[in-house]
C-alpha positions as CSV (number, residue, x, y, z in Angstrom):
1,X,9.9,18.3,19.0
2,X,9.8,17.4,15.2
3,X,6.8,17.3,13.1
4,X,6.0,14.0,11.5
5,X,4.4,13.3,8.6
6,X,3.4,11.0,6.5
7,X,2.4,11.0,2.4
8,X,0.9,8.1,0.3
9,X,1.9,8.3,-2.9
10,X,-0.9,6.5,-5.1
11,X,-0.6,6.1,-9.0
12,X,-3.5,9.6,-9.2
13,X,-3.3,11.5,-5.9
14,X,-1.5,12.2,-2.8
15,X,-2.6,12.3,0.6
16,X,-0.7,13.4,3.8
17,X,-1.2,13.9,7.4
18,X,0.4,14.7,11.0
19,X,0.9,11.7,12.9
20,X,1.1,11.0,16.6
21,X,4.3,8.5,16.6
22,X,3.0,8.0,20.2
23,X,-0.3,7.0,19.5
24,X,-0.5,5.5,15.6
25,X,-3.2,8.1,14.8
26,X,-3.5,10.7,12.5
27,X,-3.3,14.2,13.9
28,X,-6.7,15.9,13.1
29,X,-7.5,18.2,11.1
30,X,-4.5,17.5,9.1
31,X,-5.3,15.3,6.8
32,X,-5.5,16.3,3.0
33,X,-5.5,15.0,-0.7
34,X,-5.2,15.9,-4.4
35,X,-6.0,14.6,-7.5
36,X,-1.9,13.9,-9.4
37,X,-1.4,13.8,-13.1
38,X,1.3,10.9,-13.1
39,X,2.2,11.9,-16.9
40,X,2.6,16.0,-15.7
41,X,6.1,17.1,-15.8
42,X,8.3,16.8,-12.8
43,X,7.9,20.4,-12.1
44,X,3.6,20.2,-11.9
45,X,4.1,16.9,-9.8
46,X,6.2,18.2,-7.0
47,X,4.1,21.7,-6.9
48,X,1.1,18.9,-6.6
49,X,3.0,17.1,-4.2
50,X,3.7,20.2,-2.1
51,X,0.5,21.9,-1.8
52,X,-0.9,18.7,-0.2
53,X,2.0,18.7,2.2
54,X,2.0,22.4,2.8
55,X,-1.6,22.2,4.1
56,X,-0.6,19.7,6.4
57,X,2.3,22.1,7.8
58,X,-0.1,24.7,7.9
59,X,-2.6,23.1,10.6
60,X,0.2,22.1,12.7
61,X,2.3,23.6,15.5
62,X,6.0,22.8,15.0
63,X,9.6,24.3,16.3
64,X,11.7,21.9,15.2
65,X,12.6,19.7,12.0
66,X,9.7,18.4,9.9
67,X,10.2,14.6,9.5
68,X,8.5,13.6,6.2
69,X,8.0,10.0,5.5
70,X,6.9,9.0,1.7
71,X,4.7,5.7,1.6
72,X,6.2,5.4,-2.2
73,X,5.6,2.6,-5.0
74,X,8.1,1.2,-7.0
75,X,10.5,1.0,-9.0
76,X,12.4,3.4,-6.3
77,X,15.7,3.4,-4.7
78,X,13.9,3.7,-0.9
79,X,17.2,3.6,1.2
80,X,18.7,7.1,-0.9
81,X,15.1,8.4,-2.4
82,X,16.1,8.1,-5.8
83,X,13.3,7.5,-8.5
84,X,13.6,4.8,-10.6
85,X,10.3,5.0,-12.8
86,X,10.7,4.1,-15.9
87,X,8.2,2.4,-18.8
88,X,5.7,1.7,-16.0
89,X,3.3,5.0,-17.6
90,X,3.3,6.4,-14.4
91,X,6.2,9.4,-12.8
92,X,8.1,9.0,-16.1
93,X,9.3,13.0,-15.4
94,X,10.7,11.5,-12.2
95,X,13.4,9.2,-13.7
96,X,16.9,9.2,-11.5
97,X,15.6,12.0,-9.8
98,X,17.0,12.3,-6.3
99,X,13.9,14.0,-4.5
100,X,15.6,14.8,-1.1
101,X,17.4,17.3,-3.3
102,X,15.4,18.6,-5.5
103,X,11.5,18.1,-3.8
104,X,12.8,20.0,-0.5
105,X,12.3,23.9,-2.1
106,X,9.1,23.1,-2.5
107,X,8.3,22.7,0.6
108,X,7.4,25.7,3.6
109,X,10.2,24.9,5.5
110,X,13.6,24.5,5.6
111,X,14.8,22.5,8.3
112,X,14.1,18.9,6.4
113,X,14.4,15.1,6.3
114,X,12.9,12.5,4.2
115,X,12.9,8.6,4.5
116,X,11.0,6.8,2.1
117,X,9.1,3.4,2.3
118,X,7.5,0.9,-0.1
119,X,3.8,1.3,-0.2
120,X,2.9,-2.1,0.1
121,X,5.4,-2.0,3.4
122,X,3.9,0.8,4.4
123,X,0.4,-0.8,4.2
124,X,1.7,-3.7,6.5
125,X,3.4,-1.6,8.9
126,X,0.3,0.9,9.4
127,X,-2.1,-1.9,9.7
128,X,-0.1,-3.5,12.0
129,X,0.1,-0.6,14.0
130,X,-3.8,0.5,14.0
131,X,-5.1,-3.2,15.3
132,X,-2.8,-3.2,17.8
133,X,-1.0,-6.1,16.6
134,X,2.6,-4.9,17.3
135,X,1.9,-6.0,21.3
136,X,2.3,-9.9,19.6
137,X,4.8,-11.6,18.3
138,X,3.6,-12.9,15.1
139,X,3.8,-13.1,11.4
140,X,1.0,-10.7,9.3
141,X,1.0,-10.8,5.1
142,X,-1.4,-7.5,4.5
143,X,-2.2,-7.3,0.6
144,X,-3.5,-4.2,-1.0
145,X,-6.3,-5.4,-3.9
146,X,-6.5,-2.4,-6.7
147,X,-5.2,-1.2,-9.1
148,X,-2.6,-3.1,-8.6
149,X,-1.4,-6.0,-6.7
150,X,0.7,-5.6,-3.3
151,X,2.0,-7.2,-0.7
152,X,4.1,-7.4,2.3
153,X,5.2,-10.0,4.6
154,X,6.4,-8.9,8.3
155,X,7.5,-10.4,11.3
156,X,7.5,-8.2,14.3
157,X,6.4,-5.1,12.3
158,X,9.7,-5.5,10.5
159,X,8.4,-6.0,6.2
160,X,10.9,-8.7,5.2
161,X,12.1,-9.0,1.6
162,X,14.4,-12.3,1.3
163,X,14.2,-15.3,3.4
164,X,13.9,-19.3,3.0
165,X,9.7,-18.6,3.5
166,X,9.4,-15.5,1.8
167,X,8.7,-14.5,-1.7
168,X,11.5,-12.5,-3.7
169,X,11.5,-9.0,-2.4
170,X,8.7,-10.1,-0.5
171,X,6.3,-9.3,-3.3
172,X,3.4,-11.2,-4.9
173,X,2.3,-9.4,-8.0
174,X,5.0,-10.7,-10.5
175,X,4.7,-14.3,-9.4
176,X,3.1,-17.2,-11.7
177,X,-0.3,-17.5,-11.5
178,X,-2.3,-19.7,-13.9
179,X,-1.7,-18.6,-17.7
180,X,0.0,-15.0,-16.2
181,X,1.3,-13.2,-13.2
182,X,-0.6,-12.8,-9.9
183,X,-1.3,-9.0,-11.2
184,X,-3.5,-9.7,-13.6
185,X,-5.8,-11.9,-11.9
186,X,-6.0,-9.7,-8.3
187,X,-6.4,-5.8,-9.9
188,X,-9.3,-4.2,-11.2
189,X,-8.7,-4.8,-14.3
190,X,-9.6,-8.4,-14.0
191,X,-13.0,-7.7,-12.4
192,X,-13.8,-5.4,-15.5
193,X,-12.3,-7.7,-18.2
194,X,-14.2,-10.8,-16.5
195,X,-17.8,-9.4,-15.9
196,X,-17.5,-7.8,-19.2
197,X,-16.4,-11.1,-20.5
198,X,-19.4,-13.4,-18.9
199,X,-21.8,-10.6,-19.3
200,X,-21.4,-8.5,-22.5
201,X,-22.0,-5.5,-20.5
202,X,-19.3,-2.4,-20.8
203,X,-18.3,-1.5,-17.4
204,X,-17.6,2.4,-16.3
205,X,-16.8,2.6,-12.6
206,X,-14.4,-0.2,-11.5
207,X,-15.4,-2.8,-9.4
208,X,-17.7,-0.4,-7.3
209,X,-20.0,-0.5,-10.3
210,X,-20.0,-4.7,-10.4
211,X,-20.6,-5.2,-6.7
212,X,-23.8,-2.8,-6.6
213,X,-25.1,-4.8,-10.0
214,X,-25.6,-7.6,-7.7
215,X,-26.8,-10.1,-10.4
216,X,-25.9,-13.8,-11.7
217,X,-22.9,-12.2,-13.5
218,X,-21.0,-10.4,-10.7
219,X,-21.9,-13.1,-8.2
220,X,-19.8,-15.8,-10.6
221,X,-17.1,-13.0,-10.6
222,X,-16.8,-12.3,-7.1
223,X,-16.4,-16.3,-6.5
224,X,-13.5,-17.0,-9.2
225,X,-11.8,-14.2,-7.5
226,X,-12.4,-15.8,-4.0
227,X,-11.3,-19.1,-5.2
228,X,-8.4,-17.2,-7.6
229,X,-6.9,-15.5,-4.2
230,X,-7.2,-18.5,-1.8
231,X,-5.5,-21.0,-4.3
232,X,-2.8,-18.8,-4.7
233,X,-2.3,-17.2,-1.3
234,X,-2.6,-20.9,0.4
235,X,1.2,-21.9,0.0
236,X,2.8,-18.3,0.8
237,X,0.5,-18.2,3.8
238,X,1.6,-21.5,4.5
239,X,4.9,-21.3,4.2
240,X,5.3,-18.4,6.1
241,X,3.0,-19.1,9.0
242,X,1.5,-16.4,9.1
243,X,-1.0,-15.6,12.2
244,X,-3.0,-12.7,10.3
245,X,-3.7,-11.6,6.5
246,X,-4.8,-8.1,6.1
247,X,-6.4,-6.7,3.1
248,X,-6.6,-3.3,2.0
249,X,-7.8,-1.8,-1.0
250,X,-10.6,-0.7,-3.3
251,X,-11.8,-3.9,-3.6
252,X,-11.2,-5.1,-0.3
253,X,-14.4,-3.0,0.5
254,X,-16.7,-5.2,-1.3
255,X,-15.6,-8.0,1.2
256,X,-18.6,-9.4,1.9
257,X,-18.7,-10.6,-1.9
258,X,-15.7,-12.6,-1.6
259,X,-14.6,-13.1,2.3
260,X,-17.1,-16.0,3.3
261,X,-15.8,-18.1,0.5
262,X,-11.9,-17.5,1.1
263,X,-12.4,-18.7,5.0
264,X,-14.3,-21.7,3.8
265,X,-11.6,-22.5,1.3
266,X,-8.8,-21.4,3.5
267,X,-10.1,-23.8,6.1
268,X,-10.5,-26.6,3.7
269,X,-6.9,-26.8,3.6
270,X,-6.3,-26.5,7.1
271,X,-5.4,-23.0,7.3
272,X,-6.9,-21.0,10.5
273,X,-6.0,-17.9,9.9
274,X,-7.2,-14.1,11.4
275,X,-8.4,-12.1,8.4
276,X,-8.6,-8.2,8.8
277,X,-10.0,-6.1,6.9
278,X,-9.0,-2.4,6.3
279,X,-11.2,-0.2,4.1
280,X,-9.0,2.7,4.8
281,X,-5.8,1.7,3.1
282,X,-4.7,5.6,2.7
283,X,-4.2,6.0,6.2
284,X,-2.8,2.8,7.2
285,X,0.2,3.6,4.7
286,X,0.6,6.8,6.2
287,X,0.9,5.6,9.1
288,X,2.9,3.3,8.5
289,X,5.4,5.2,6.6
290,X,5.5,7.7,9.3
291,X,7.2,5.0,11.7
292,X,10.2,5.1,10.2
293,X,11.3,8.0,12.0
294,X,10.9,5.5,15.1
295,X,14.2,5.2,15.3
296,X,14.6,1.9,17.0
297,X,12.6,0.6,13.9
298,X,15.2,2.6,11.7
299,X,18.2,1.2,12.5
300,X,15.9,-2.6,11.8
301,X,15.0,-1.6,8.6
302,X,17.5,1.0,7.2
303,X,19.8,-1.3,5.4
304,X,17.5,-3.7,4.3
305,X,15.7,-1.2,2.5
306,X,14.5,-2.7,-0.9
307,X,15.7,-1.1,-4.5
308,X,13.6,-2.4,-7.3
């Protein structure tokens, strides 16, 4: 029986874990994560990328292949693992690098495969899978609220990326939003530049450090956000008809800042929609990167496998 497992791939760390195919959970005792230097040649980052993995081979019991699915950001070839990164400041060393070839003897093993997934896809998927919502038939955007700005739109667990009702390559972060892109208004960098902004105060720790202030300033933060996501999530939402939004994320945990006020506007324009929240977005896209080797969900998704 092959060993599965699946690695998130963040902008500063990796994490992997086993995972139970059968059951959508993480195998215990298997989890593990490191700290990444994305500016580190490509030599330091795969030995970084290893160790975390090799750990995970080393709580397990295996004697077959080891299936290793990489929840991945872009710009990436997914369907052939090539890495595209380039003048995004982040995997630079990684540039047309085909890492099936050249990642695999670095790893404690040598019987092999690799599929790779979008993060934001693999959010979805794994989010899907953990609620349970694969037993329905219905239509779930999940959007991961960080660093940066992601998003995914699926339909039977399937993360589409072209349709009449579906933003191009079904993401959000590039798309118009007031006097920019959707990026700059739902990252972290927004909450520091706007609480700094309102309240001349220099800001250390992210938007941890503006939720626990609790004061006049991050209260009139927290809302413009609310009312910032809700005006421009309404017509994708809408459009798609969606049954569920999930969001994931660092600042999804401060939820109860912003939540009440996104239902209340959401219903205002008629939109009854299921909101879940997942503090754990690590493991979701693990998860959810691990069900490609599903394989009735691989042949689904295998050639419509974004490149961007």
């Amino acid at each position: 029986m092959a060993l599965i497992i699946g690695v998130d791939v963040g902008g500063s760390h990796v994490s992997s874990a086993a995972v139970d195919n059968e059951s959508f959970k993480i195998i215990p005792n298997t989890y593990f994560s490191g700290f990444v230097d994305n500016k580190a040649s490509k030599e330091i980052i795969f030995s970084k990328w290893a160790e975390i993995i090799n750990k995970t081979i080393e709580e397990c019991e295996y004697n077959d292949t080891i299936e290793i699915a990489f929840s991945m950001p872009g710009p990436f070839q997914y369907e052939t693992g090539r890495a595209m990164f380039e003048g995004n400041d982040k995997f630079e060393a990684l540039y047309n690098v085909l890492i099936p070839d050249e990642f695999s003897k670095y790893i404690t093993s040598e019987n092999i495969s690799f599929r790779f997934l979008n993060d934001a896809s693999s959010f979805g998927i794994g989010s899907i899978l953990m609620n349970g919502l694969d037993k329905n038939e219905g239509k779930v955007v999940a959007i991961t609220l960080g660093t940066g700005f992601g998003a995914s739109f699926l339909e039977n667990i399937i993360p589409l990326t072209k349709g009449k009702n579906v933003p191009i390559n079904g993401c959000l972060w590039d798309k118009i939003f007031l006097d920019g892109i959707a990026d700059e208004y739902f990252s972290t960098r927004w909450f520091i530049k706007k609480y700094e902004e309102y309240s001349g105060t220099e800001i250390t720790d992210g938007v941890k450090e503006i939720s626990n202030k609790n004061d006049e300033f991050s209260k009139r933060v927290f809302k413009e956000f609310a009312i910032n996501l809700s005006c421009f999530m309404h017509p994708f939402l809408n459009d798609f008809g969606a049954n569920t939004l999930v969001l994931g994320g660092n600042i999804a945990k401060c939820f109860t800042l912003f939540l009440p006020e996104i239902q209340k506007i959401l219903r205002s324009n008629e939109i009854e929609i299921e909101i879940i929240i997942l503090e754990n977005t690590e493991e979701s896209s693990i998860i959810g990167a691990s069900y490609m080797f599903n394989d009735s969900f691989w042949v689904k998704i295998k050639e419509t496998l974004p490149s961007f």
